[in-house]
N, C-alpha and C positions, 0 to 999 in steps of 0.2 A: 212558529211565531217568529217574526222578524225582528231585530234588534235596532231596525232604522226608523226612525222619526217620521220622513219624507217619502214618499211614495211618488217617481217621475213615471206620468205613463205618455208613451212618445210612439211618434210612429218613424221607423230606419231614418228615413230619406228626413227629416223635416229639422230644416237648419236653425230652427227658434229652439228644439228640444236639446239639438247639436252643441249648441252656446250654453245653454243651461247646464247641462251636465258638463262642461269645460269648466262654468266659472265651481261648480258643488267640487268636480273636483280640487281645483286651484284651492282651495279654500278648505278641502280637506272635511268636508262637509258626507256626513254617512247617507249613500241615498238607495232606495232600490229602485230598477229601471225595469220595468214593464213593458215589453212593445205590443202594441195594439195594430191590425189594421183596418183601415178608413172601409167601415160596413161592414166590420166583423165584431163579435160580442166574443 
């Protein structure tokens, strides 16, 4: 079980998820990051 709130699911390359996870960090914010890729389950 996870103890994080937020759940990022991102894929490597993708500068929108890039910036999101900058500011969770900056902010100190608890997150888990997930990578996905684009046509994969």
């Amino acid at each position: 079980m996870s103890t994080c709130d937020l759940t990022l699911i991102s894929h490597p390359l993708c500068p929108f998820v890039q910036r999101s996870a900058i500011v969770l960090l900056e902010k100190n914010v608890l997150f888990e990051r997930v990578n996905r890729l684009i046509g994969k389950t």
